[in-house]
N, CA, C and O of each residue as an XYZ file, in Angstrom:
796
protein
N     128.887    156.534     89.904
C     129.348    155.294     89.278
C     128.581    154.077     89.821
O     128.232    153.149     89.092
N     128.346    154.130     91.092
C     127.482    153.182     91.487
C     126.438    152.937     91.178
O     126.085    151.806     90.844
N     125.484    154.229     91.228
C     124.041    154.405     90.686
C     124.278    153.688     89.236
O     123.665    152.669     88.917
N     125.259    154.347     88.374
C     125.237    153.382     86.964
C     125.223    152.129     87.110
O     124.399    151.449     86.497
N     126.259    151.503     88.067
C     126.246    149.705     87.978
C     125.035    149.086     88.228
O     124.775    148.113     87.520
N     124.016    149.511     89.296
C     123.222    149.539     89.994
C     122.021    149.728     88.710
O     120.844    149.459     88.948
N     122.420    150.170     87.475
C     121.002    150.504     86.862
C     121.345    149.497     85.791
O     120.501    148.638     85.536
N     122.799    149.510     84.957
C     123.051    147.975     84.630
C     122.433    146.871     84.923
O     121.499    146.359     84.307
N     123.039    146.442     86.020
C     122.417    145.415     86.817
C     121.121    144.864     86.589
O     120.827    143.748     86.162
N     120.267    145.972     86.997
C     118.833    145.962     87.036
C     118.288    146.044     85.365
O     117.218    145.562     84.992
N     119.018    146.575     84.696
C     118.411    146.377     83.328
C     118.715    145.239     82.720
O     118.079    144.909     81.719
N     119.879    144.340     83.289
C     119.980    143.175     82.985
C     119.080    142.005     83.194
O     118.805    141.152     82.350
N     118.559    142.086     84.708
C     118.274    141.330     84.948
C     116.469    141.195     84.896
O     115.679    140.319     85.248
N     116.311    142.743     84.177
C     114.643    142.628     83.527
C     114.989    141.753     82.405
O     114.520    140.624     82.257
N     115.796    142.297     81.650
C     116.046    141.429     80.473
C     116.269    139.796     81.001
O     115.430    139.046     80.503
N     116.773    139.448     81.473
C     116.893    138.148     81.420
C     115.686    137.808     82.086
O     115.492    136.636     81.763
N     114.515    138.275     83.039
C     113.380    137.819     83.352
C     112.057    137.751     82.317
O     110.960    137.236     82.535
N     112.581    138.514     81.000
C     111.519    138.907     79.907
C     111.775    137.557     78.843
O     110.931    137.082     78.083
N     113.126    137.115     79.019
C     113.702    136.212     78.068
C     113.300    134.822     78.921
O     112.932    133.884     78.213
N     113.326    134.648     80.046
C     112.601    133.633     80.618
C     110.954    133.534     80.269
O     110.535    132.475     79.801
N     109.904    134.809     80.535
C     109.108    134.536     80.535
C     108.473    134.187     78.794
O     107.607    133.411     78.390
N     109.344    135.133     78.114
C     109.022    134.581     77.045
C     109.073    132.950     76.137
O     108.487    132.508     75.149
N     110.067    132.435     77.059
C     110.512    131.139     76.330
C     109.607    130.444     76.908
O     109.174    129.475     76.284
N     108.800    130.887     78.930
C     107.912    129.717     79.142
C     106.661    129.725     78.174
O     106.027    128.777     77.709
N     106.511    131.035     78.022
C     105.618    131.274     76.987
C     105.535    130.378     75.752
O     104.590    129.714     75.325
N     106.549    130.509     75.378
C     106.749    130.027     74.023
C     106.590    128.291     74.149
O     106.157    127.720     73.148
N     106.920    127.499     75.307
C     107.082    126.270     75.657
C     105.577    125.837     76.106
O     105.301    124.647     76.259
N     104.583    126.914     76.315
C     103.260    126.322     76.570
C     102.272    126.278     75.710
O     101.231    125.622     75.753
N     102.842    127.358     74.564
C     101.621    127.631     73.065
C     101.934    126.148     72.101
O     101.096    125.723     71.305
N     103.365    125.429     72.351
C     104.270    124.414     71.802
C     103.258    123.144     72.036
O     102.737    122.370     71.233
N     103.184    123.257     73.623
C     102.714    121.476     74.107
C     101.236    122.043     74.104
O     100.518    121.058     74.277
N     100.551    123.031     74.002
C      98.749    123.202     73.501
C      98.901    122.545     72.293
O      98.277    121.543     71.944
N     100.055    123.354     71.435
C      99.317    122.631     70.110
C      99.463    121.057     69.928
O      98.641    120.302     69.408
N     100.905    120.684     70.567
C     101.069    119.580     70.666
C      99.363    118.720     71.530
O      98.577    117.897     71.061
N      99.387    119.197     72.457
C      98.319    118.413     73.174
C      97.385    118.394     71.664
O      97.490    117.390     70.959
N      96.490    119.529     71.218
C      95.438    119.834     70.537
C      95.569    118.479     69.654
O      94.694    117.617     69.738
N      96.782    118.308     68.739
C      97.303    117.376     67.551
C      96.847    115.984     68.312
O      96.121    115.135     67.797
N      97.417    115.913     69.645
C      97.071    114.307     69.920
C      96.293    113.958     70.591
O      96.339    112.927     71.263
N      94.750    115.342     70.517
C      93.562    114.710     71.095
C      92.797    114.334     69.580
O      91.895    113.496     69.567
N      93.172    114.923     68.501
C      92.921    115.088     67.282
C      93.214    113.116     66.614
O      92.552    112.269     66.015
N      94.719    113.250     67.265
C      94.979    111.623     66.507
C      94.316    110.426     67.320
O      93.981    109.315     66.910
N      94.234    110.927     68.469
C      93.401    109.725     69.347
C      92.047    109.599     68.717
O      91.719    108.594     68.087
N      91.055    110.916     68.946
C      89.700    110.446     68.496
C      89.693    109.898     67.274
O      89.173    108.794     67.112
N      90.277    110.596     66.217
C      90.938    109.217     64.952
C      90.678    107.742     65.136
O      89.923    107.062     64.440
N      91.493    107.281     66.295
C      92.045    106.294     66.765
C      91.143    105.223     67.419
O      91.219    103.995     67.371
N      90.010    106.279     68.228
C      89.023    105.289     68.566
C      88.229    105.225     68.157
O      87.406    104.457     68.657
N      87.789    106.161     66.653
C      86.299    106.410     66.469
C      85.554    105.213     65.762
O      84.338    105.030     65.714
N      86.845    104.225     65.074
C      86.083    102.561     65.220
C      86.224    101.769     65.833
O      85.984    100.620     65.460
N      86.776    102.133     67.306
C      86.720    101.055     68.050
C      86.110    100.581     69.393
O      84.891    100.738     69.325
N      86.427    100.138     70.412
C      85.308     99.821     70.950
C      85.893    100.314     72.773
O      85.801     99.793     73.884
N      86.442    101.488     72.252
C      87.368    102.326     73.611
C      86.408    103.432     73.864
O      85.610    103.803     73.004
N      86.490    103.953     75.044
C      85.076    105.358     75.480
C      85.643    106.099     74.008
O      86.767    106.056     73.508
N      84.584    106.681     73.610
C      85.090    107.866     72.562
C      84.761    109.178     73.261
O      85.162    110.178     72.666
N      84.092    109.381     74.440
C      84.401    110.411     75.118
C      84.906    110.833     76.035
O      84.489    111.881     76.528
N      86.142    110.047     76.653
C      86.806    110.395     77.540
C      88.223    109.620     76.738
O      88.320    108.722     75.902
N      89.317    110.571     77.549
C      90.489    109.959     77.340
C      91.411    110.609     78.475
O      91.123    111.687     78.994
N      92.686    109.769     78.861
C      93.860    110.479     79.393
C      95.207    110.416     79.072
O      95.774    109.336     78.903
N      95.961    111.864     78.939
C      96.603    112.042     77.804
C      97.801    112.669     78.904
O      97.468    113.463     79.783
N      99.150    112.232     78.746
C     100.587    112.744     79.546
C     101.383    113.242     78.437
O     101.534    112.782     77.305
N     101.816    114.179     78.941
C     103.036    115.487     78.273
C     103.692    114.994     78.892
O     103.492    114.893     80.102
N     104.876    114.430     78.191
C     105.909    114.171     79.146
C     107.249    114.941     78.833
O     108.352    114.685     79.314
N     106.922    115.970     77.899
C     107.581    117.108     77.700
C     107.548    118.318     78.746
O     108.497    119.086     78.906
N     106.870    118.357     79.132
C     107.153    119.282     80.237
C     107.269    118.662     81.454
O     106.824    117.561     81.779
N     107.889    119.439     82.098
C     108.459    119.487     83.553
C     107.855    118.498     84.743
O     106.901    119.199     85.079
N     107.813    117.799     85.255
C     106.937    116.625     86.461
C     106.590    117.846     87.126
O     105.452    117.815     87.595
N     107.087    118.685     87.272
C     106.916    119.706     88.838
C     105.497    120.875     88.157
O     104.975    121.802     88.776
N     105.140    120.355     86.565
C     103.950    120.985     86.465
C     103.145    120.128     85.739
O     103.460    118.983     85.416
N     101.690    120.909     85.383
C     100.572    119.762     85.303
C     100.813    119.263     84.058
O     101.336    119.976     83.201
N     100.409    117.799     83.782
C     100.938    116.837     82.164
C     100.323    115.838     82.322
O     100.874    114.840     81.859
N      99.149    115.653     82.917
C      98.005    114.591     82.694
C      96.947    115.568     82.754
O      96.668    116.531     83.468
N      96.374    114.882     81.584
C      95.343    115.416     81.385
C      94.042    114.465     80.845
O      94.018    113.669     79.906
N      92.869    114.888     81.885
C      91.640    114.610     81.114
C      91.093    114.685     80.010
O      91.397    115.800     79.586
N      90.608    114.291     79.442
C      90.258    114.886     78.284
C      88.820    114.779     77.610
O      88.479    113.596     77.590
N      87.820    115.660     77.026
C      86.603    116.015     76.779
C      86.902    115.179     75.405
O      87.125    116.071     74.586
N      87.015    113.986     74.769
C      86.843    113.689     73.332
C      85.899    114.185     72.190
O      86.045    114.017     70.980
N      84.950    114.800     72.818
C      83.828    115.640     72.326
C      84.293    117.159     71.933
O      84.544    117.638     70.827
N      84.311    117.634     72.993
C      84.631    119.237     72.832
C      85.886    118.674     72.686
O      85.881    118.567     71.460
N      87.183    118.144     73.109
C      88.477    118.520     72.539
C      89.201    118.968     73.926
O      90.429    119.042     73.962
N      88.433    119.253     75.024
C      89.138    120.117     75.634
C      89.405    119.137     77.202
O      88.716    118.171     77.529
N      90.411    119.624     77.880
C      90.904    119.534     79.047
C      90.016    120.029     80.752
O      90.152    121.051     81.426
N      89.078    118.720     80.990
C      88.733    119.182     82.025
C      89.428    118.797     83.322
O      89.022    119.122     84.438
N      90.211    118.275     83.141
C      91.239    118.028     84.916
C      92.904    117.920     84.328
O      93.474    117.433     83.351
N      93.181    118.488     85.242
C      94.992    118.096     84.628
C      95.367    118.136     86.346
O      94.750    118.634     87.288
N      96.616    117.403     86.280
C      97.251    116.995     87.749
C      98.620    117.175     86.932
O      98.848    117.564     85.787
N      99.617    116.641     88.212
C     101.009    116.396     88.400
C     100.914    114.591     88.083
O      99.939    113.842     88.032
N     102.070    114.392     87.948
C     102.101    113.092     87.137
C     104.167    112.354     87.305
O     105.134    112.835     86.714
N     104.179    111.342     88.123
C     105.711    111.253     88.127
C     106.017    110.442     86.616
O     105.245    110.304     85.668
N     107.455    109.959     86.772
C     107.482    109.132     85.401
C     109.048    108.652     86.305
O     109.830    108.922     87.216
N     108.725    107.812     85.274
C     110.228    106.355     85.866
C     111.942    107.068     86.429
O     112.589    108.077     86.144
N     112.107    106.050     87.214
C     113.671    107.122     88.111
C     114.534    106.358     86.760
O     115.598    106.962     86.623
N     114.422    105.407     85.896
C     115.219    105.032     84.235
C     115.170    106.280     83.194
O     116.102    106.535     82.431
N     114.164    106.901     83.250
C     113.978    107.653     82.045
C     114.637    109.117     83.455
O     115.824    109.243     83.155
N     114.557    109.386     83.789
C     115.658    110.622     84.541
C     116.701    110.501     84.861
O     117.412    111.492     84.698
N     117.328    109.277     85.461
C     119.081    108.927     84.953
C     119.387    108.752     83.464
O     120.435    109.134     82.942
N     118.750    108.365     83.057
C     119.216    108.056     81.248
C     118.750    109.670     80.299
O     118.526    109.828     79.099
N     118.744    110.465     81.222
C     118.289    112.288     80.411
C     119.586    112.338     79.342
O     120.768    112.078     79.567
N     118.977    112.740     78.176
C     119.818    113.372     77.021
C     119.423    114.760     76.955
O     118.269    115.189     76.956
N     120.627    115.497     76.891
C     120.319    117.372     76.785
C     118.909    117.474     77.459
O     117.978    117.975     76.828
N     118.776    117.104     78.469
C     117.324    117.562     79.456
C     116.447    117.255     78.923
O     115.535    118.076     78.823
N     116.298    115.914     78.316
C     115.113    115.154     77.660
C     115.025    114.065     78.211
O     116.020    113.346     78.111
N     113.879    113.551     78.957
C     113.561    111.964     79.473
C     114.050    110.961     78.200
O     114.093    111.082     76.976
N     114.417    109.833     79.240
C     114.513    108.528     78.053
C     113.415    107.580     78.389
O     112.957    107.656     79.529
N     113.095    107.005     77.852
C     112.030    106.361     77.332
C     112.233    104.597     76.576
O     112.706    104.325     75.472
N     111.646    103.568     77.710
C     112.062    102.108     77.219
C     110.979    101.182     77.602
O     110.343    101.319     78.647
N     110.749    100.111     76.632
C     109.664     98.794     76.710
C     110.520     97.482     77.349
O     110.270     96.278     77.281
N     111.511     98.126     77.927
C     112.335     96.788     78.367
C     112.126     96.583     79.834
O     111.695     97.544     80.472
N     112.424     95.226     80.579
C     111.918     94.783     81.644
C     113.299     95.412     82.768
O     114.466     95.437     82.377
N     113.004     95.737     83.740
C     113.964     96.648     84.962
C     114.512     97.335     84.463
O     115.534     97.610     85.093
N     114.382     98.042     83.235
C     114.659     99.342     83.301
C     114.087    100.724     83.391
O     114.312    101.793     82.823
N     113.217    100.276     84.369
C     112.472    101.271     85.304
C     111.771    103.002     84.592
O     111.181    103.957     85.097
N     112.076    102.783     83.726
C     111.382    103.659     82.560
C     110.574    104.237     82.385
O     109.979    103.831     83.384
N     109.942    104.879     81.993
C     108.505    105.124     81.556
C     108.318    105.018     79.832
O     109.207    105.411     79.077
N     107.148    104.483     79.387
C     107.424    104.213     78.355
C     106.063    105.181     77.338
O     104.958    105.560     77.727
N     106.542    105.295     76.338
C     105.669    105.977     75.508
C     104.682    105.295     74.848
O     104.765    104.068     74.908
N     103.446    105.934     74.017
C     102.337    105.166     73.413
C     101.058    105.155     74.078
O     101.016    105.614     75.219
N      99.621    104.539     73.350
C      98.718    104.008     73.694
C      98.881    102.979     74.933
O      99.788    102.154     75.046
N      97.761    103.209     75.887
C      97.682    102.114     76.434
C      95.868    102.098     76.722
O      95.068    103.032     76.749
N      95.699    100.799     76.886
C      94.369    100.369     78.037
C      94.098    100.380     79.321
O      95.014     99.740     79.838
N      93.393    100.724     80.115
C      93.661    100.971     81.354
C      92.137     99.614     81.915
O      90.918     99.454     81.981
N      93.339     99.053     82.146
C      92.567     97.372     82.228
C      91.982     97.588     83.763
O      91.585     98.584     84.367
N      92.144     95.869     84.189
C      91.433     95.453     85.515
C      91.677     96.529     86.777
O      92.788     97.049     86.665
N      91.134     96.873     87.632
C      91.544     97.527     88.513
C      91.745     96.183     89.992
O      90.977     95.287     90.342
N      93.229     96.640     90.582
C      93.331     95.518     92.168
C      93.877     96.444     93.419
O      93.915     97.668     93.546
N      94.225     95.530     94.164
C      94.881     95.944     95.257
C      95.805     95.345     95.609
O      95.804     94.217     96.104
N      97.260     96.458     95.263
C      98.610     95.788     95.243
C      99.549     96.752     95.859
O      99.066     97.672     96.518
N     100.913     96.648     95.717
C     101.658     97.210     96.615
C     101.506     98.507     96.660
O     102.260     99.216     97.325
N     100.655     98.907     96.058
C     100.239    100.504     96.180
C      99.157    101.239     96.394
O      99.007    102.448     96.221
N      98.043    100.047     96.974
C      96.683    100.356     97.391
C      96.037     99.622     95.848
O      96.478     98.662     95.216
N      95.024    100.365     95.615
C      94.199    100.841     94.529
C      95.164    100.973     93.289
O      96.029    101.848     93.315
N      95.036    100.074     92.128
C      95.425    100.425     91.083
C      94.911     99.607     89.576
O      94.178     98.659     89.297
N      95.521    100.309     89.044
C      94.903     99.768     87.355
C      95.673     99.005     86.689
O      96.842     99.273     86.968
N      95.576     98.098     85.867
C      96.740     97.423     85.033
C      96.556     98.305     83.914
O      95.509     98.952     83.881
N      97.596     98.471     82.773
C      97.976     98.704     81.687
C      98.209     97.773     80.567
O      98.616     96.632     80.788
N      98.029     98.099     79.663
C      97.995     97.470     78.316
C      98.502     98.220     77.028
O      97.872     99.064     76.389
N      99.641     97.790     76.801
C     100.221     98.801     75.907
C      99.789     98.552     74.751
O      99.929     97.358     74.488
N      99.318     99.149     73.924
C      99.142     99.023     72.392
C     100.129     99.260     71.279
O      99.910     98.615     70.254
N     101.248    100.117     71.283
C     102.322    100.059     70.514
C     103.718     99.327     70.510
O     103.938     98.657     71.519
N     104.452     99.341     69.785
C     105.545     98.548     69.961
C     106.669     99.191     70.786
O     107.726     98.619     71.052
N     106.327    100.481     71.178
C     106.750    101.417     72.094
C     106.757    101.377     74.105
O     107.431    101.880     75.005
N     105.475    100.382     73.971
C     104.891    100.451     75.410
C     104.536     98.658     75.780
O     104.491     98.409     76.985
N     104.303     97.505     74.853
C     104.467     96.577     74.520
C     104.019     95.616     75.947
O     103.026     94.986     76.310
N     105.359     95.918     76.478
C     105.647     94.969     77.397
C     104.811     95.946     79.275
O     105.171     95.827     80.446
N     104.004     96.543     78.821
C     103.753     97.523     80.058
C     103.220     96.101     80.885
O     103.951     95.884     81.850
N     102.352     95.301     80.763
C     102.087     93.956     81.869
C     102.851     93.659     82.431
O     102.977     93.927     83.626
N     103.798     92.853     81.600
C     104.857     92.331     81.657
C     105.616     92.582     83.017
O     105.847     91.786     83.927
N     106.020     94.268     82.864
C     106.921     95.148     83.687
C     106.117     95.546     84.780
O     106.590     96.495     85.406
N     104.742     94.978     85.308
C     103.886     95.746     86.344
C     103.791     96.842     85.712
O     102.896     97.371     86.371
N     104.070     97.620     84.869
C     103.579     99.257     84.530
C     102.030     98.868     84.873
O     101.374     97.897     84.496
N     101.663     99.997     85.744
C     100.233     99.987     86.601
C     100.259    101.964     86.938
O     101.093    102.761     87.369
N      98.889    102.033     86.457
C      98.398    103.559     87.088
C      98.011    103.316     88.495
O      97.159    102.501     88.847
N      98.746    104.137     89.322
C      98.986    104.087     90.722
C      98.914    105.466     91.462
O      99.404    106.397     90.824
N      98.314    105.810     92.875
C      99.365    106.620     93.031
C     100.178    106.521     94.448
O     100.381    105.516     95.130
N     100.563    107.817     94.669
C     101.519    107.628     96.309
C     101.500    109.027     96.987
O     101.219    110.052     96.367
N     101.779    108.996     98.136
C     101.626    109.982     99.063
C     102.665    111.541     98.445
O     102.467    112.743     98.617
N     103.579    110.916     97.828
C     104.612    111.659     97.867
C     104.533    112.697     96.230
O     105.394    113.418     95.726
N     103.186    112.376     95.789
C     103.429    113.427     94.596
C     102.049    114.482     95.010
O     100.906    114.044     95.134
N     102.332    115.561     95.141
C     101.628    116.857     95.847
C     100.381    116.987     94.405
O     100.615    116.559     93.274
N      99.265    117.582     94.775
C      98.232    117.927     93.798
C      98.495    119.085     93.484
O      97.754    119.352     92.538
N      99.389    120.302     93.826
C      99.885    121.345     93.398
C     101.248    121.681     92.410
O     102.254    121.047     92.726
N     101.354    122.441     91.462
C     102.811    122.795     90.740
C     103.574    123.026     91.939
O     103.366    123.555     93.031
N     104.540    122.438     91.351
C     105.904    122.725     92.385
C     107.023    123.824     91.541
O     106.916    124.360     90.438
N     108.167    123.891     92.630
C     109.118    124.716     91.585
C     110.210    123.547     91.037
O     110.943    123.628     90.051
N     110.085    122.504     91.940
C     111.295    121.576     91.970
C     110.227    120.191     91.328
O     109.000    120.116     91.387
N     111.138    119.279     90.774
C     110.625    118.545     90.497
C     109.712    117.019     91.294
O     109.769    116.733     92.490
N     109.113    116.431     90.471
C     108.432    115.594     91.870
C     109.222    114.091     92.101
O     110.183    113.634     91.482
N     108.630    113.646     92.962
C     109.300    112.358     93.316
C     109.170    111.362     91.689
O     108.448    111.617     90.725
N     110.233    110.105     91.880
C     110.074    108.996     90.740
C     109.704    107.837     90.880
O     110.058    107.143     91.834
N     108.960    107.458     89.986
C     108.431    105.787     89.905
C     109.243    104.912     89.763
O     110.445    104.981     90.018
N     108.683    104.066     89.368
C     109.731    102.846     88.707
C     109.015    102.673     87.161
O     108.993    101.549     86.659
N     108.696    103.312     86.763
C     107.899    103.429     85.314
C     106.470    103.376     85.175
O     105.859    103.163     84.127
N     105.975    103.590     86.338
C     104.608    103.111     86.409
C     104.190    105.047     86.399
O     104.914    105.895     86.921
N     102.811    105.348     85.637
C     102.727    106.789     85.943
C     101.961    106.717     86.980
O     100.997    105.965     87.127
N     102.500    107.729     87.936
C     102.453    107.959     89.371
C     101.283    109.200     89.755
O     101.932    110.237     89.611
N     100.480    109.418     89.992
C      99.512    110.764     90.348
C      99.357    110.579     92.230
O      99.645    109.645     92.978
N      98.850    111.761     92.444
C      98.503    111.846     93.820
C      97.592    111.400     94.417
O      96.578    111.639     93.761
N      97.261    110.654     95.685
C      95.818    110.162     96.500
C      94.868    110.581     95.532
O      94.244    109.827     94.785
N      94.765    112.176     95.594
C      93.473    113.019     95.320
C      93.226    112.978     93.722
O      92.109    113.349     93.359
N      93.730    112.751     93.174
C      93.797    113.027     92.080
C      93.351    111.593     91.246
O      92.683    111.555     90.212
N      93.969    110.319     92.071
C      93.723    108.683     91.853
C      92.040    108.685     92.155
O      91.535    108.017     91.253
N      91.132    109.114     92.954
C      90.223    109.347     93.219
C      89.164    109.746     92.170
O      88.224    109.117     91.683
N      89.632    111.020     91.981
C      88.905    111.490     90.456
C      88.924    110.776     89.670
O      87.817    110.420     89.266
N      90.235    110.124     88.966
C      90.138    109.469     88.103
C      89.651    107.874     87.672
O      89.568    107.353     86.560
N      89.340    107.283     89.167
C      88.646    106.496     89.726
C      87.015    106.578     89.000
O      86.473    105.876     88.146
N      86.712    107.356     89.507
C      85.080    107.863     89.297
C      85.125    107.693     87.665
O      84.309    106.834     87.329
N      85.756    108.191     86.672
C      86.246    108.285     85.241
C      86.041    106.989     85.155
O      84.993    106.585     84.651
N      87.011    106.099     85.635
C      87.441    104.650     85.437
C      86.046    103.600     85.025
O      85.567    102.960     84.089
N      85.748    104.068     86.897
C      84.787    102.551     87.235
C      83.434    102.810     86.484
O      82.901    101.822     85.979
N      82.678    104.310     86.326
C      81.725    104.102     85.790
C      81.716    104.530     83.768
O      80.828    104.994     83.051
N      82.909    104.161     83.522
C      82.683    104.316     82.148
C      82.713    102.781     81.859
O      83.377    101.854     82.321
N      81.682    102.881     80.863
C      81.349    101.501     80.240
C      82.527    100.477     79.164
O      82.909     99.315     79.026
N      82.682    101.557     78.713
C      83.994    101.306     77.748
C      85.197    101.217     78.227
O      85.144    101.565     79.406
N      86.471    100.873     77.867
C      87.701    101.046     78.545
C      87.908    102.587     77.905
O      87.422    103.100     76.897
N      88.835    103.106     78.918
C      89.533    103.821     78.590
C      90.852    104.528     77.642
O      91.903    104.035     78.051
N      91.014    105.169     76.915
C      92.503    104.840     76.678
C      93.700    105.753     77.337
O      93.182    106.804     77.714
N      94.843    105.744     77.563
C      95.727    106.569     78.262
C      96.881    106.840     77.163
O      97.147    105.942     76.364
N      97.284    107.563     77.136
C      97.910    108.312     75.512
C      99.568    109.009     76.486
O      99.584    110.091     77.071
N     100.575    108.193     76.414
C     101.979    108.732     77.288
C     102.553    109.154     75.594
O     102.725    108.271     74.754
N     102.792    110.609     75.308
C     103.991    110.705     74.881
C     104.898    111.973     74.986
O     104.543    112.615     75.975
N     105.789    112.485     74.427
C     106.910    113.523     74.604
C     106.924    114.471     73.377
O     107.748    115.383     73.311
């Protein structure tokens, strides 16, 4: 009788590890295509204007902080040559609906906000090294306004985690190492950049 519970058990709990792996499965073929669609609407987006048309950086903010959702991006080939960890506002993780970030253009509410942006002047402010933002939609608007600034901080790891990562105050957050790389991107592209946040 034991041996039976014992094989129960264990057949349960393949099953429920097959039903996990399948759904992560299913949750990463989702945000490819998703990504694919909005490297597709960006180059659209810049191909008359006067933004790099071969570089871009693009946040999933559909998946998890504790895995990678910034991404580089090849505007040419289409494809993803650097992806990191990426925090997003401690507003949009208290304000979660059914385990979905919230998302706001309003001033202290610490948010992260969705849309186009510019990745303007670069200074040195309460966070070392950083970039101003420039929102382009009526979604992201007020990113000046609110300090929203690409930054980063000690406390978000360059590796997937299992747990999630530390929070901003709406500003997207990357690691030392990772602010570095994208540095090099920054300063010697001629053009501005654009940075693409959505869910």
């Amino acid at each position: 009788m034991r041996k039976l519970l014992l094989i129960i058990l264990l057949c349960l709990l393949i099953s429920c590890e097959v039903k996990s792996q399948g759904s992560d499965s299913l949750r990463s073929v989702t945000s490819q295509n998703e990504l694919s669609q909005k490297i597709e609407d960006l180059t659209s987006f810049i191909k008359n204007s006067d933004y790099n048309p071969d570089k871009a950086f693009l946040i999933d903010f559909s998946i998890p902080s504790s895995k990678f959702r910034f991404f580089v991006i090849d505007l040419r080939s289409g494809k993803v040559i650097q992806k990191a960890l990426v925090a997003h506002g401690s507003g949009s993780e208290s304000g979660k609906q059914k385990g979905r970030l919230t998302f706001s253009n309003q001033n202290n509410s610490r948010c992260s906000s969705l849309g186009r942006y510019v990745i303007s002047e670069k200074y040195k402010g309460q966070f070392g090294l950083s970039y101003r933002l420039d929102g382009l939609d009526e979604t992201n608007s007020n990113a000046r306004k609110r300090a929203i600034v690409l930054h980063s901080l000690d406390c978000v790891p360059d590796t997937e985690q299992a747990e999630d990562i530390c929070l901003s105050w709406g500003c997207p957050m990357v690691s030392d190492d990772f602010f570095r790389i994208l540095e090099q991107h920054i300063d010697r592209s001629d053009k501005k950049i654009i940075l693409y946040a959505y869910q």
